[in-house]
Backbone as CSV, one residue per row, in Angstrom:
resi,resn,N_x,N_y,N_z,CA_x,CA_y,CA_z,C_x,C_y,C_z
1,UNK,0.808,-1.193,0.000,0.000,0.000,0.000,0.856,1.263,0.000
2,UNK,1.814,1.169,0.681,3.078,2.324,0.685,3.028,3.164,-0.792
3,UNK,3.091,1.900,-2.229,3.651,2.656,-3.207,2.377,3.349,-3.564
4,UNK,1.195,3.163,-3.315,0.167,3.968,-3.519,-0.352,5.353,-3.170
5,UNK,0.819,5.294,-2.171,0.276,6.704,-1.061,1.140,7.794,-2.301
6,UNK,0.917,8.978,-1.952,0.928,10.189,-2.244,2.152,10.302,-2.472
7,UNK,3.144,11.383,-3.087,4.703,10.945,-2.464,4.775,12.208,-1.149
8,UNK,4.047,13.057,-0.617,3.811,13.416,0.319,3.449,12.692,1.661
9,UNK,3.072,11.695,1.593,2.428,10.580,2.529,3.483,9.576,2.784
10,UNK,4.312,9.198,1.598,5.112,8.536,1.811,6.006,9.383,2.192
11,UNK,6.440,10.555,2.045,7.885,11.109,2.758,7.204,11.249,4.497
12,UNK,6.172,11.692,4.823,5.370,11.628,5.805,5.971,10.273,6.606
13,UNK,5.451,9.400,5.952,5.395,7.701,6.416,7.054,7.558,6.932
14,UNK,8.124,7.922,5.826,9.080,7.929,6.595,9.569,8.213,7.209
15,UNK,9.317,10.024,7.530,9.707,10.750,8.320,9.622,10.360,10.187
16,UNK,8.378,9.602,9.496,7.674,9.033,10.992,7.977,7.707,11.565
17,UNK,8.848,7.202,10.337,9.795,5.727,10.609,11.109,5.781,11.050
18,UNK,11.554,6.998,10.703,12.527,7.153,10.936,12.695,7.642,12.900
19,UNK,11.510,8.597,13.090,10.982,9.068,14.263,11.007,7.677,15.289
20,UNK,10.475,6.575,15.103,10.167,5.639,15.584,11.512,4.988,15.987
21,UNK,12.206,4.646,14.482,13.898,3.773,15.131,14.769,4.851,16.131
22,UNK,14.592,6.315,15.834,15.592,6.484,16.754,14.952,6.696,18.156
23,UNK,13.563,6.561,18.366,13.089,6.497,19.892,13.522,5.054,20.195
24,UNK,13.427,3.979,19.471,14.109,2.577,20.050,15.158,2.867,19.998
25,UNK,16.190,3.382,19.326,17.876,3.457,19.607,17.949,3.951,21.246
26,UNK,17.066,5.399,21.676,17.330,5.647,22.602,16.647,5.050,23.908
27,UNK,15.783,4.320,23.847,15.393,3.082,24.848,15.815,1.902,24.678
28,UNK,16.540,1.975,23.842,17.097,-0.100,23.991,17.981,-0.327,25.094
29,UNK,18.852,0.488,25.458,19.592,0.422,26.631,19.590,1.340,27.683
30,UNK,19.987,0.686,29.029,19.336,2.166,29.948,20.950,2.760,29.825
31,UNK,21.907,3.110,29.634,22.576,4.327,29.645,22.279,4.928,28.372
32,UNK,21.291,4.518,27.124,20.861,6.070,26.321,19.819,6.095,26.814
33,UNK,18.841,5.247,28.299,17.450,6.102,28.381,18.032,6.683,29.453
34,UNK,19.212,6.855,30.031,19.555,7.781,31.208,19.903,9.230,30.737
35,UNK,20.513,9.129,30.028,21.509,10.278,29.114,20.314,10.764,28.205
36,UNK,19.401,10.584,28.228,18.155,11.041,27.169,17.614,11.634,28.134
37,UNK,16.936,11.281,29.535,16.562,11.870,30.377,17.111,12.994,31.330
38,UNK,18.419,12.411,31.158,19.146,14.041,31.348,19.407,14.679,30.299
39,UNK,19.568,14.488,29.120,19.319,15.875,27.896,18.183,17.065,27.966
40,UNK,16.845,15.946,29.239,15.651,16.898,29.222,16.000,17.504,30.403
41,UNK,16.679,17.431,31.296,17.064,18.275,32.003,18.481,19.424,31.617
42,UNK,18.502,19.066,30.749,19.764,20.564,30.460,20.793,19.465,30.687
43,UNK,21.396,18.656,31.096,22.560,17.827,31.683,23.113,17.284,30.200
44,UNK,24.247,17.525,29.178,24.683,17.120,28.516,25.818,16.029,28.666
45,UNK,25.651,14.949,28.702,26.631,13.854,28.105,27.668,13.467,27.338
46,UNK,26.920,14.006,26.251,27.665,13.429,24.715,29.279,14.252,24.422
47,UNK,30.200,13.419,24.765,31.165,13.859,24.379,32.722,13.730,25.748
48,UNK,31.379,13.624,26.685,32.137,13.560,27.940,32.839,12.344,27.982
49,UNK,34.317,11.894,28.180,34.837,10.702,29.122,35.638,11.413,29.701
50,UNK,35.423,10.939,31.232,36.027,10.827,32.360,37.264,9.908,32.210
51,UNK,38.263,9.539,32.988,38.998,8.847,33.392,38.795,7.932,34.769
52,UNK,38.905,6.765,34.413,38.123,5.743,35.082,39.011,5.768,36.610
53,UNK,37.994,5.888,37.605,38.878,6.081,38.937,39.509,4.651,39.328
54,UNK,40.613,5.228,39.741,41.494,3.903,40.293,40.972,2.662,40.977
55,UNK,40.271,3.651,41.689,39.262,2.402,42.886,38.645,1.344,41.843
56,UNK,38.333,2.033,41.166,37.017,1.279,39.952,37.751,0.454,39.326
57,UNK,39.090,0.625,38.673,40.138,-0.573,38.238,40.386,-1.316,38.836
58,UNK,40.460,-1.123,40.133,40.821,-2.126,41.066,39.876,-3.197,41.318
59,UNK,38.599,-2.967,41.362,37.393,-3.403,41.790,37.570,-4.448,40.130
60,UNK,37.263,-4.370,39.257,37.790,-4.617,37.801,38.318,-6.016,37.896
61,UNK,39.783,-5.695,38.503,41.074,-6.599,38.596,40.610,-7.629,39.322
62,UNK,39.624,-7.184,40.112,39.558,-8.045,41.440,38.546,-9.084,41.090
63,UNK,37.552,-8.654,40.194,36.464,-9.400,39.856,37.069,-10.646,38.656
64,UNK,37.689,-10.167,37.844,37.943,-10.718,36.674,39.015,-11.858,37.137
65,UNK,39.730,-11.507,38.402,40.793,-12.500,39.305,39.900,-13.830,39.770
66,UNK,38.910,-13.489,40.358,37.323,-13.943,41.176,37.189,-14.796,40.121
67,UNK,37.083,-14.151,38.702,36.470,-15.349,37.460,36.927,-16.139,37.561
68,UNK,38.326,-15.961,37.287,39.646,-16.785,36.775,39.973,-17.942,38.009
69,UNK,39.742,-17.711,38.749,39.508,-18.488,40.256,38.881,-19.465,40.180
70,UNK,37.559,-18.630,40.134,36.475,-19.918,39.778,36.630,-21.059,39.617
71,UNK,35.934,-22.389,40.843,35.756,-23.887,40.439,34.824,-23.973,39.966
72,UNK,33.662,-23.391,40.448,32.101,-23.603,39.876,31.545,-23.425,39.645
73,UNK,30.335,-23.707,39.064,29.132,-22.635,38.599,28.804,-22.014,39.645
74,UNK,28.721,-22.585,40.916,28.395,-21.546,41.975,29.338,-20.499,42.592
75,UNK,30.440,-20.962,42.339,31.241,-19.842,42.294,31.242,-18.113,41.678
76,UNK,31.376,-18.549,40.017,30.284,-17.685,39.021,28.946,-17.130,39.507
77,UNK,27.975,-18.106,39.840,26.967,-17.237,39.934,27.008,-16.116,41.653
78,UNK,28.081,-16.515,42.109,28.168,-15.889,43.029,28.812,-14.523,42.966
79,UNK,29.573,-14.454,42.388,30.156,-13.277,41.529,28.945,-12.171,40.997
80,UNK,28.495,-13.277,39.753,27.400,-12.392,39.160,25.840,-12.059,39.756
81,UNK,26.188,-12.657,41.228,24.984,-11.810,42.169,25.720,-10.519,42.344
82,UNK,26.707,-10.993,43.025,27.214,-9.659,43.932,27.509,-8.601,42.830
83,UNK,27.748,-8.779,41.397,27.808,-7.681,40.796,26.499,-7.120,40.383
84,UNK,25.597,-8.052,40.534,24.342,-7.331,40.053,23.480,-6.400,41.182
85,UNK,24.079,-7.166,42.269,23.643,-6.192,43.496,24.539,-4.754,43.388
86,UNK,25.760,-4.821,43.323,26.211,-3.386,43.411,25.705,-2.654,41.702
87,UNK,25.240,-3.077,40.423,24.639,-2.735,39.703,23.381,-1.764,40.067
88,UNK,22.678,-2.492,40.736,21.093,-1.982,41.221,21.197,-1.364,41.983
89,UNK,22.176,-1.240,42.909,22.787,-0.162,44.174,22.787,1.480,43.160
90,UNK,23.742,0.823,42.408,24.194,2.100,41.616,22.762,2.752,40.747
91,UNK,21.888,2.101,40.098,20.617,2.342,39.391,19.852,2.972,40.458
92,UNK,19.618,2.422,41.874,18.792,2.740,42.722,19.305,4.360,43.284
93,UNK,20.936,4.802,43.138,20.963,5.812,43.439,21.222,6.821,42.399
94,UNK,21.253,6.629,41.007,21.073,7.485,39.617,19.524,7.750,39.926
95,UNK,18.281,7.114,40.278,17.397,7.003,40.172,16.766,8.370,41.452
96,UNK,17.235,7.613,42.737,17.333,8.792,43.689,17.191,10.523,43.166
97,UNK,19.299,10.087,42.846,19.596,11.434,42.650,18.726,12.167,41.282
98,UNK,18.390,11.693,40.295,16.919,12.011,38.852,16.052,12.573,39.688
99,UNK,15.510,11.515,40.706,14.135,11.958,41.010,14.307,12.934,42.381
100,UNK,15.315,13.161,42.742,15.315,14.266,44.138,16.015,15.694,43.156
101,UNK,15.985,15.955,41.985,16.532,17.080,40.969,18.434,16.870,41.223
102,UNK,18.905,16.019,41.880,20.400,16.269,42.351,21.420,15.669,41.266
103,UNK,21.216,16.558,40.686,21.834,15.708,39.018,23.564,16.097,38.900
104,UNK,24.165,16.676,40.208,25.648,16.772,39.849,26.583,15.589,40.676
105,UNK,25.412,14.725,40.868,25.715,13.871,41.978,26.761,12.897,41.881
């Protein structure tokens, strides 16, 4: 039916397809629906890298040591609790600081 439409309708149609993929580009993952939600607050992103704090390498070294360790699957999944807990730690306080306006946090 597309080739039938108008070619006004169809530039329409795409304009509005195009509208559509890049709202999924920016919800498919939550650091572009974070960084999207701070664009609506004035908070720009794009362009920024930091230098990764030491602590945070360390933490890194330590985990990937933890892998390499590993006898067992329960070993592993023990790992990948505890990282998913300090994951959701970290979400639970991006989330905080969004919703209390404390966005230099």
């Amino acid at each position: 039916h597309f080739q039938r439409k108008t070619p006004e309708e169809r530039k329409v149609s795409s304009e509005n397809a195009a509208v559509v993929n890049e709202a999924y580009t920016v919800l498919r993952t939550e650091h572009s629906r974070a960084a999207h939600l701070l664009s609506l607050q004035g908070v720009e992103l794009a362009g920024e890298r930091e230098t990764i704090p030491p602590d945070l390498i360390m933490k890194i070294m330590e985990v990937r040591l933890a892998v390499d360790d590993a006898q067992t699957v329960q070993d592993l999944e023990a790992i990948q609790e505890q990282n998913a807990q300090v994951h959701d730690g970290q979400v639970a306080e991006a989330t905080e600081a969004f919703d209390s306006g404390d966005l230099e946090r």
